[in-house]
MDTraj code that builds the backbone (N, CA, C; nanometers):
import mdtraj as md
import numpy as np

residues = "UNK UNK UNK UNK UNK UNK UNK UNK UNK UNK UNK UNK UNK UNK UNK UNK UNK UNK UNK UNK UNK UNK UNK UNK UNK UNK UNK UNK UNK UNK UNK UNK UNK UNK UNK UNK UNK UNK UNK UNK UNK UNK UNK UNK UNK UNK UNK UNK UNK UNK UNK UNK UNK UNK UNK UNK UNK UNK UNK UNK UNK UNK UNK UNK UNK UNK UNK UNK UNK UNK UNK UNK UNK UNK UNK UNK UNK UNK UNK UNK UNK UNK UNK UNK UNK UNK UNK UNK UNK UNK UNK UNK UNK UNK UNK UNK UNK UNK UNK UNK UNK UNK UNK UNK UNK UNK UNK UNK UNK UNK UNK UNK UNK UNK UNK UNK UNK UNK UNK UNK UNK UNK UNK UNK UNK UNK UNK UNK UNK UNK UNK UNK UNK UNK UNK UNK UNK UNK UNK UNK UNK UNK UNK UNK UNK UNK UNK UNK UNK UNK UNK UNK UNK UNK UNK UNK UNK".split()
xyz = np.array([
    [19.7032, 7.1479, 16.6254],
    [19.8020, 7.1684, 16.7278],
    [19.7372, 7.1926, 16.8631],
    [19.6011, 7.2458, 16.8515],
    [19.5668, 7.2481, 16.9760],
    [19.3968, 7.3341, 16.9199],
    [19.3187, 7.3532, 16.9960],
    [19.1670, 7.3840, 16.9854],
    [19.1331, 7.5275, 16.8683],
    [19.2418, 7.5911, 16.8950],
    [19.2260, 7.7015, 16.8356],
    [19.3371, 7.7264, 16.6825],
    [19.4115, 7.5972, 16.6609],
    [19.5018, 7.6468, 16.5640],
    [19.5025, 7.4778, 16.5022],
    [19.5187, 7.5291, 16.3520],
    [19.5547, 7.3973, 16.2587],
    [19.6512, 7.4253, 16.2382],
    [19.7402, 7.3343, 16.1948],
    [19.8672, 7.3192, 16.1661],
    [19.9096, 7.2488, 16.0596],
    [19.9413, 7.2806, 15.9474],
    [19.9998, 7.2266, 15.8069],
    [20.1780, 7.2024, 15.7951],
    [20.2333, 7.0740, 15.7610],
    [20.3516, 7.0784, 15.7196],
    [20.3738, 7.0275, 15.5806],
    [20.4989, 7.1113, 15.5152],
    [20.5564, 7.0941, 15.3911],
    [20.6731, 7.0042, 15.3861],
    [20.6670, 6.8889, 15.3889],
    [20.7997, 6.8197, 15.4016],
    [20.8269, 6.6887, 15.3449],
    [20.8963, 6.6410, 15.2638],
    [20.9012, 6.4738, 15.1936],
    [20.8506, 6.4169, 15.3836],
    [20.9250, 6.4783, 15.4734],
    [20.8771, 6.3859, 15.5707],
    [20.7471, 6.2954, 15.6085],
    [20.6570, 6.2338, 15.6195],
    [20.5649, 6.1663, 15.6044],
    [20.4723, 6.1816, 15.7811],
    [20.5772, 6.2273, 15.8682],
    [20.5740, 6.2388, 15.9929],
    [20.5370, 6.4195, 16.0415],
    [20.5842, 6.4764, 15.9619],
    [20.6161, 6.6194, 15.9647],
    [20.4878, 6.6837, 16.0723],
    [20.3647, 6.6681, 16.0395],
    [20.2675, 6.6951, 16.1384],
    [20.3113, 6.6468, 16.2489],
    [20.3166, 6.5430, 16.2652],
    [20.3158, 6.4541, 16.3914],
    [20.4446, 6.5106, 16.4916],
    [20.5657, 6.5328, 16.3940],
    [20.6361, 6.5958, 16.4786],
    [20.5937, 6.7691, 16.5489],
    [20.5215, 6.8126, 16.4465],
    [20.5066, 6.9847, 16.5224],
    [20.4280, 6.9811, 16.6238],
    [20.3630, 6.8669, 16.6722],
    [20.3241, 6.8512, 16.8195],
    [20.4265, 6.7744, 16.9093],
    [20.5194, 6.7507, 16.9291],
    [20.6182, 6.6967, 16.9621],
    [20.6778, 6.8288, 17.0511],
    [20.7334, 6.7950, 17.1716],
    [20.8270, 6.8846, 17.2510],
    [20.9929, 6.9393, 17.1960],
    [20.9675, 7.0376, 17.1953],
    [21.0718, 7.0768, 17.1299],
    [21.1592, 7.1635, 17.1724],
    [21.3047, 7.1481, 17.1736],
    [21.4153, 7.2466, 17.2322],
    [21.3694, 7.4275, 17.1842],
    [21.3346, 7.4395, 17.0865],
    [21.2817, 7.5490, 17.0197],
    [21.1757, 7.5765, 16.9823],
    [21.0209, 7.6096, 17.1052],
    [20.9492, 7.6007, 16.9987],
    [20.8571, 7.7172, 16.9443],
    [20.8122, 7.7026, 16.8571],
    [20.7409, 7.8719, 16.7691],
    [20.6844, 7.8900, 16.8169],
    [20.7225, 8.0222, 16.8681],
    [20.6150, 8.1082, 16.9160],
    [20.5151, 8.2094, 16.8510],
    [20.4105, 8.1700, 16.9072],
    [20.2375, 8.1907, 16.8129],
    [20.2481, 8.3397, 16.8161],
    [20.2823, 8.4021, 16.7120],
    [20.2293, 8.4993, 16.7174],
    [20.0701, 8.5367, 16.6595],
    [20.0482, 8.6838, 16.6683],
    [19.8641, 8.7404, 16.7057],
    [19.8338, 8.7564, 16.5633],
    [19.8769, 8.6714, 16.4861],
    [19.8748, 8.6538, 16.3584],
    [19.7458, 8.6243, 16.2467],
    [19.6724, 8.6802, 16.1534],
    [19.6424, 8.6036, 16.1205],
    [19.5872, 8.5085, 16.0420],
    [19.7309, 8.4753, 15.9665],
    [19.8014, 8.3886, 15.8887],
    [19.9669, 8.3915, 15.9639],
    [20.0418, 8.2984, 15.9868],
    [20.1957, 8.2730, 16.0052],
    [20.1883, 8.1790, 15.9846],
    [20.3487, 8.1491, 15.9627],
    [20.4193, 8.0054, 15.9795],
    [20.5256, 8.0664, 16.0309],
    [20.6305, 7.9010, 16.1034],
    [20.7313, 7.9021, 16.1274],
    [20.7978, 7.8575, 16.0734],
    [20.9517, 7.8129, 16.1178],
    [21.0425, 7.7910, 16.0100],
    [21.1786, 7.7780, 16.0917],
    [21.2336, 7.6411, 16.0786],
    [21.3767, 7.6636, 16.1466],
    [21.4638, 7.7395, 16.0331],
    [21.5374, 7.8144, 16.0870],
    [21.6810, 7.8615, 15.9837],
    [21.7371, 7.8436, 15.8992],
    [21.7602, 7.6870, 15.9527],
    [21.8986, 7.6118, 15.8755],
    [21.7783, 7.5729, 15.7242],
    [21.6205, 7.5788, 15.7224],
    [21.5539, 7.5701, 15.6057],
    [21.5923, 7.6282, 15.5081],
    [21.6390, 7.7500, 15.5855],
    [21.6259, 7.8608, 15.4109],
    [21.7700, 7.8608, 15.3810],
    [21.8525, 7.7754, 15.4162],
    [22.0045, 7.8016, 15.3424],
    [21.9935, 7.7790, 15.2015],
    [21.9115, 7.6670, 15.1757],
    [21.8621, 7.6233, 15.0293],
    [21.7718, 7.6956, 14.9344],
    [21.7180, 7.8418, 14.9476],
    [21.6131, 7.8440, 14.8715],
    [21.6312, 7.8917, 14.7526],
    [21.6897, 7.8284, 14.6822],
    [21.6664, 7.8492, 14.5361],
    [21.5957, 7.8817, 14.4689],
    [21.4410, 7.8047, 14.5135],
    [21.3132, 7.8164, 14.4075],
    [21.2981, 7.9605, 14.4831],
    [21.3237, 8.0407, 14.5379],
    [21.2402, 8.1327, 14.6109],
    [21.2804, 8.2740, 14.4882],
    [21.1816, 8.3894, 14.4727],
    [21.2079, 8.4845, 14.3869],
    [21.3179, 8.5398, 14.3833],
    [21.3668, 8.6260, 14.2893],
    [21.4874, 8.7047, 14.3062],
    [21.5384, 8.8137, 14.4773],
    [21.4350, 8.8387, 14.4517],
    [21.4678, 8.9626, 14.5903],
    [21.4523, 8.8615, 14.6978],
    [21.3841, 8.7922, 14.7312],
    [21.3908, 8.7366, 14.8557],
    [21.4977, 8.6509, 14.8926],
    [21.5541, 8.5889, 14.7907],
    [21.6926, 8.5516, 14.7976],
    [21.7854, 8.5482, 14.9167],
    [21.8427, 8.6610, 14.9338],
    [21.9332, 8.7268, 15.0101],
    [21.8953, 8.7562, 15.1268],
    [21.7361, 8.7943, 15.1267],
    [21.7058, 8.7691, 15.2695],
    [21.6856, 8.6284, 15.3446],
    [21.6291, 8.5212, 15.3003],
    [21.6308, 8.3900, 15.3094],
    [21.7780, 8.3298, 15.3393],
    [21.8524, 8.3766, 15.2913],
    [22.0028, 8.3251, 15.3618],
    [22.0361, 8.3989, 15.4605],
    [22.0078, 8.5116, 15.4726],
    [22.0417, 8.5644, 15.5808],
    [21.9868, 8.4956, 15.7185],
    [21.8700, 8.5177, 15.6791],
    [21.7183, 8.4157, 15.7683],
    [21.8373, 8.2915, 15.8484],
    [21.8630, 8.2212, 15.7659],
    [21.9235, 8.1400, 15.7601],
    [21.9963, 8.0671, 15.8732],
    [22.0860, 8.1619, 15.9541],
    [22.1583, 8.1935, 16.0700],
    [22.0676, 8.1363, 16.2156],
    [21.9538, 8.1984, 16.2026],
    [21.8646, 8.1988, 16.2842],
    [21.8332, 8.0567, 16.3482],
    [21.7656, 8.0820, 16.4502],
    [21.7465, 7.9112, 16.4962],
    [21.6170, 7.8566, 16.4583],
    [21.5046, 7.9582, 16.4627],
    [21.3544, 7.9634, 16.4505],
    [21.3102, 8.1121, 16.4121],
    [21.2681, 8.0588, 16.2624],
    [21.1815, 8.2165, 16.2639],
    [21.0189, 8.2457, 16.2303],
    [20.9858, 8.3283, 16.2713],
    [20.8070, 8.3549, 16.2695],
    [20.7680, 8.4018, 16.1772],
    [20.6683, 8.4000, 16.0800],
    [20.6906, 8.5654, 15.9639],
    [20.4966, 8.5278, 15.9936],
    [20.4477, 8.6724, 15.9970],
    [20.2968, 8.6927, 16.0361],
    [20.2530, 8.8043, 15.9627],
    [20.1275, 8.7918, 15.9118],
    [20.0789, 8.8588, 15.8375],
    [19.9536, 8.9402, 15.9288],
    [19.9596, 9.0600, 15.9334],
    [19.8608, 9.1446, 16.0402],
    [19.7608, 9.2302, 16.0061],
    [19.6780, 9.2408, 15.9762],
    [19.5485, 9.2717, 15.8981],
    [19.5203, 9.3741, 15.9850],
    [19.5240, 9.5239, 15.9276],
    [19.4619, 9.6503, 16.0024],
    [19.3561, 9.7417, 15.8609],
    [19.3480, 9.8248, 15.8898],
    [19.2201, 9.8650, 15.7864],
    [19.3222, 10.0247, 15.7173],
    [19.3860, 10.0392, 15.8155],
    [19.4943, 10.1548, 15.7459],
    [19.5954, 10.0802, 15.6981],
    [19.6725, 9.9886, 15.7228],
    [19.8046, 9.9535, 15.6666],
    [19.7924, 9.7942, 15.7519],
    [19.8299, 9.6772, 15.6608],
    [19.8545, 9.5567, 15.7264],
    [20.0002, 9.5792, 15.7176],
    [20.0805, 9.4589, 15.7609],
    [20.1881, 9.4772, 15.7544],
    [20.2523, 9.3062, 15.7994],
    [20.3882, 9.2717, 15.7342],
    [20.4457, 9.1345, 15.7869],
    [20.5188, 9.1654, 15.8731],
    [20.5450, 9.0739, 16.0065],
    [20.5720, 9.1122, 16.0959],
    [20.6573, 8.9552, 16.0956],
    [20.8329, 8.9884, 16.1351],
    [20.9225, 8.9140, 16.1560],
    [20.9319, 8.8624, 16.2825],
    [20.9513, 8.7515, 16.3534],
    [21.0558, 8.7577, 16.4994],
    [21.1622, 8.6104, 16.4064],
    [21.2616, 8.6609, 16.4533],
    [21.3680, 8.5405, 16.4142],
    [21.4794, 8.4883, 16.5837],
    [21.4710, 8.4121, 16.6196],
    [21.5225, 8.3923, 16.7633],
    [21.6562, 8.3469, 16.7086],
    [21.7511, 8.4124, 16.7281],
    [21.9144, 8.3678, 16.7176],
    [21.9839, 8.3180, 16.8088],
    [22.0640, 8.2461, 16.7710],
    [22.1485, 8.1681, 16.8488],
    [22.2272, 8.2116, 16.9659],
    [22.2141, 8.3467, 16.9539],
    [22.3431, 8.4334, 17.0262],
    [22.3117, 8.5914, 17.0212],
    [22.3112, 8.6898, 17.0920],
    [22.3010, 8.8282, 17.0780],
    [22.3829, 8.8673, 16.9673],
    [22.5296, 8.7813, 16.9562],
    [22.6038, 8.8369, 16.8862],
    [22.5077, 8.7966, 16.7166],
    [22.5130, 8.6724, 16.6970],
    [22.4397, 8.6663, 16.5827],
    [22.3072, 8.7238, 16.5790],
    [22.2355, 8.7584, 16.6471],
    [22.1173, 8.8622, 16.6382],
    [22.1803, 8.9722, 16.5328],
    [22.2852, 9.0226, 16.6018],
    [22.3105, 9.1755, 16.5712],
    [22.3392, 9.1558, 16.4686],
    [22.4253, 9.0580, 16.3955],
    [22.4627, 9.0442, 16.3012],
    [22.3954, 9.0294, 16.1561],
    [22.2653, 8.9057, 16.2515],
    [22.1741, 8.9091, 16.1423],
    [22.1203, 9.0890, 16.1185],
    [22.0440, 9.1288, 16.2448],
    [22.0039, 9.2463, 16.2147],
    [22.0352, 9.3479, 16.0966],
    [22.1738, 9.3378, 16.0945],
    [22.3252, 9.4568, 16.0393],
    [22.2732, 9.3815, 15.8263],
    [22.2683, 9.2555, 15.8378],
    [22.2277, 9.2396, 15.7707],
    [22.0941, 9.2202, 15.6430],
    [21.9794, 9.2191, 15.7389],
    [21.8757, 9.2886, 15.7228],
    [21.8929, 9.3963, 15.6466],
    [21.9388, 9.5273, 15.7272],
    [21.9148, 9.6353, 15.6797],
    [21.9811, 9.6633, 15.5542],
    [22.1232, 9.5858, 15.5663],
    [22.1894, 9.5937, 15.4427],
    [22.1194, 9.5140, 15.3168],
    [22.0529, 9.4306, 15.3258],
    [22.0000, 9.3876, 15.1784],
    [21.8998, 9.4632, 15.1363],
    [21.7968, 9.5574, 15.2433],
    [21.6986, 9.5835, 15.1730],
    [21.8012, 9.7546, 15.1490],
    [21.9064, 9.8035, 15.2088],
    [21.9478, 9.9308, 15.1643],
    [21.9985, 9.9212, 15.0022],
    [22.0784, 9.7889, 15.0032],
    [22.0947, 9.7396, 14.8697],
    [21.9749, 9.7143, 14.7632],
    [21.8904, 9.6883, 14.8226],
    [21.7768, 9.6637, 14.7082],
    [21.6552, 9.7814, 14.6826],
    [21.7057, 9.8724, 14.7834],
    [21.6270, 10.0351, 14.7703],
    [21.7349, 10.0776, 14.6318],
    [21.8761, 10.0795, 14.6928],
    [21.9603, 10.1191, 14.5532],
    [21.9830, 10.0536, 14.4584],
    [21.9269, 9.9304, 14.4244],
    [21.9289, 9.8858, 14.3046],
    [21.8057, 9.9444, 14.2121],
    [21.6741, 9.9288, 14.2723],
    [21.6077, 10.0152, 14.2150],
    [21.6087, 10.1441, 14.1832],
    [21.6738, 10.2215, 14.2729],
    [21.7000, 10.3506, 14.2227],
    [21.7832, 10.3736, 14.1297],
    [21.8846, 10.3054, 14.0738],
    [22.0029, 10.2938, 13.9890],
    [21.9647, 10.2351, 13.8451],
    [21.7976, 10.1423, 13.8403],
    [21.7522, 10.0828, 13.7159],
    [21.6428, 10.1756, 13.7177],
    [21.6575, 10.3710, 13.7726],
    [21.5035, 10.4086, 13.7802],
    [21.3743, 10.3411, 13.8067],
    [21.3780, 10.2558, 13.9044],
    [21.2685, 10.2277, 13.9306],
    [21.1989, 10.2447, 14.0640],
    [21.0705, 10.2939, 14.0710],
    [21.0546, 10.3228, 14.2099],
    [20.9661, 10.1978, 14.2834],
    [21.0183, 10.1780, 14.4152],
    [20.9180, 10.0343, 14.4667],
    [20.7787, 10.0075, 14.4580],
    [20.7085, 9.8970, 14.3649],
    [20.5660, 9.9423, 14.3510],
    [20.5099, 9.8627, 14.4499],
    [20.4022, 9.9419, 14.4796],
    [20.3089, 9.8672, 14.5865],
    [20.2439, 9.7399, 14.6132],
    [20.2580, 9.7234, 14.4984],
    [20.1760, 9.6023, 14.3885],
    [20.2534, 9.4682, 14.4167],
    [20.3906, 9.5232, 14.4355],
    [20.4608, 9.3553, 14.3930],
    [20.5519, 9.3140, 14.4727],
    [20.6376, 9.2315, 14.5190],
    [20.7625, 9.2183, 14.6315],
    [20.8700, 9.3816, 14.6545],
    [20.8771, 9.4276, 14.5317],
    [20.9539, 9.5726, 14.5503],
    [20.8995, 9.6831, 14.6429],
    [20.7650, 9.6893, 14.6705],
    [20.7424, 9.7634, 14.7534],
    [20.7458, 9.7125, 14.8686],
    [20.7402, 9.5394, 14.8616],
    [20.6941, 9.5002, 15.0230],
    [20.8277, 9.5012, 15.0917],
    [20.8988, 9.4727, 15.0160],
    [21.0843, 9.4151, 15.0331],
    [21.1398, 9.5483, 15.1044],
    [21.1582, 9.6400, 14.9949],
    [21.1780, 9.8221, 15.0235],
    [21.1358, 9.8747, 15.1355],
    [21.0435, 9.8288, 15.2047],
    [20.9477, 9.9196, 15.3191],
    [21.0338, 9.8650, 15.4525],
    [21.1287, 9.7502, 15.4595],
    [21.1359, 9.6814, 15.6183],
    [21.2149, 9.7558, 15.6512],
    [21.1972, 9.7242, 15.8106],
    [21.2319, 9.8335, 15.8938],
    [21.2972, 9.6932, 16.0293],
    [21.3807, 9.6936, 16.0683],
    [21.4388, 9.5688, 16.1555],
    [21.4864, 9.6498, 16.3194],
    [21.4271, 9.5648, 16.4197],
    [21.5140, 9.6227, 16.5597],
    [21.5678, 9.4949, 16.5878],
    [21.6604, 9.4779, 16.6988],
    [21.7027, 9.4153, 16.7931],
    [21.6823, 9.4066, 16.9363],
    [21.7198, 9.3137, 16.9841],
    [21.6035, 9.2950, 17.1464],
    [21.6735, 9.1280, 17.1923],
    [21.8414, 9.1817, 17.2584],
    [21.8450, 9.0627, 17.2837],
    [21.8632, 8.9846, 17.1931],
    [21.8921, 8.7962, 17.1590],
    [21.8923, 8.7451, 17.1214],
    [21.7817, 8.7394, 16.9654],
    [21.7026, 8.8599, 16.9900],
    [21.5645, 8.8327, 16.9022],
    [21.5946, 8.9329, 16.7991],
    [21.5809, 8.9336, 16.7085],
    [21.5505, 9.0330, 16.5468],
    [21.3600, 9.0285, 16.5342],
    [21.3606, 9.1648, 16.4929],
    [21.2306, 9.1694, 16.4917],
    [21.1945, 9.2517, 16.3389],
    [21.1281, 9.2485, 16.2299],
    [21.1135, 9.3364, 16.1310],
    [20.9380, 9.3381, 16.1006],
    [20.9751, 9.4465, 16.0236],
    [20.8117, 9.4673, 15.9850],
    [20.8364, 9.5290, 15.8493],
    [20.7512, 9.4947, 15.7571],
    [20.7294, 9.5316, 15.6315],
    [20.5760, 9.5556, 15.6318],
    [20.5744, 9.6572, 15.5138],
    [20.4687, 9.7305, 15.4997],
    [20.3432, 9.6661, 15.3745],
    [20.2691, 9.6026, 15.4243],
    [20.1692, 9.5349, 15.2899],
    [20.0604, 9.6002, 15.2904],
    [20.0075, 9.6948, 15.1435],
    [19.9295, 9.7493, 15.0795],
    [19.8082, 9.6717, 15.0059],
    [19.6916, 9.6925, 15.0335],
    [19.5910, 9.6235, 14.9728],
    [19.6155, 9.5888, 14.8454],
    [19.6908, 9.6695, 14.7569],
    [19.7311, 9.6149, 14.6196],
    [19.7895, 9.5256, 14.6380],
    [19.8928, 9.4804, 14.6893],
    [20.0042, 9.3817, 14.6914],
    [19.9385, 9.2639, 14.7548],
    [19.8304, 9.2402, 14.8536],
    [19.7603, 9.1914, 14.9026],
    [19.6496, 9.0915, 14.7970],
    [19.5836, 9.1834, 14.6883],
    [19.4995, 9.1536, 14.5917],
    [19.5829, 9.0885, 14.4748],
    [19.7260, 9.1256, 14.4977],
    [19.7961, 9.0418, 14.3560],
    [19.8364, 8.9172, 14.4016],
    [19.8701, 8.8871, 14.5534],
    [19.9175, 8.7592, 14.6072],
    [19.8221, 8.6724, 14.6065],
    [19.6937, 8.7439, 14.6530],
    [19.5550, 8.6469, 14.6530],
    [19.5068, 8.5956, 14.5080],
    [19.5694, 8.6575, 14.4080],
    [19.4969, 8.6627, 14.3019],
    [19.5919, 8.5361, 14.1920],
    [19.7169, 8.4988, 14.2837],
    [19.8154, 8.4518, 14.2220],
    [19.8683, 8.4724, 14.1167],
    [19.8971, 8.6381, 14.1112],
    [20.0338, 8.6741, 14.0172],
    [20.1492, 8.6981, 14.0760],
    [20.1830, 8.6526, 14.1740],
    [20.3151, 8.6525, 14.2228],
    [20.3345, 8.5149, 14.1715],
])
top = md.Topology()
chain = top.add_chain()
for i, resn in enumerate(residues, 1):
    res = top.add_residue(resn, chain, resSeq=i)
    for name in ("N", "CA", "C"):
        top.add_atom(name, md.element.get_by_symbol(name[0]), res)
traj = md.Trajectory(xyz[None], top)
């Protein structure tokens, strides 16, 4: 994409690279990431194959016009770091409202099957987000633990 960044696409499209250098009404903004991708919205209306818990957030996602998700490497706590750019303040908020509600729902589902979020696996990473608003923009951050880190790398997710 340019001197300092490669760029990979997932798509039957055959063009798909070729287009993410292409000018665009919307385009992703790089975050200080490092590992991200982007992602238009209207992608995740479909995600089926995607795990149980992430589900519900992925449709929510959904709404959005363009979203960022970045992975941030610190030596006390890394953490994923959201921006999702919405169509509208009003749908910001909305998405936002919703955010909080799936992961409040999925703090009390675990608490209701006794289980507490482990560090290790999507339940702790899912459990930890924390979402603001800013304008048209949703912003979240979830909390990733070197365990959960060592099981993704290790491919048991």
């Amino acid at each position: 994409l340019h001197n300092s960044m490669i760029g990979m696409a997932v798509s039957a499209d055959e063009w798909a690279v070729t287009k993410m250098q292409a000018k665009n009404e919307t385009p992703l903004p790089v975050p200080d990431a490092v590992v991200w991708f982007g992602v238009p919205g209207a992608t995740l209306a479909k995600g089926d194959a995607l795990p149980a818990g992430t589900k519900l957030f992925a449709q929510a996602l959904s709404a959005a016009k363009v979203i960022t998700i970045g992975l941030h490497i610190a030596a006390d706590k890394s953490e994923i770091r959201l921006v999702a750019d919405c169509p509208t303040e009003t749908a910001a908020g909305g998405l936002e409202n919703q955010l909080k509600g799936v992961t409040e729902v999925f703090r009390k589902y675990l608490e209701n099957v006794q289980q507490k979020p482990n560090p290790g696996d999507l339940s702790g990473v899912l459990t930890s987000g924390s979402f603001s608003l800013q304008g048209p923009v949703v912003t979240g951050r979830w909390i990733v633990g070197r365990e959960f880190l060592e099981t993704l790398l290790g491919g048991r997710i």
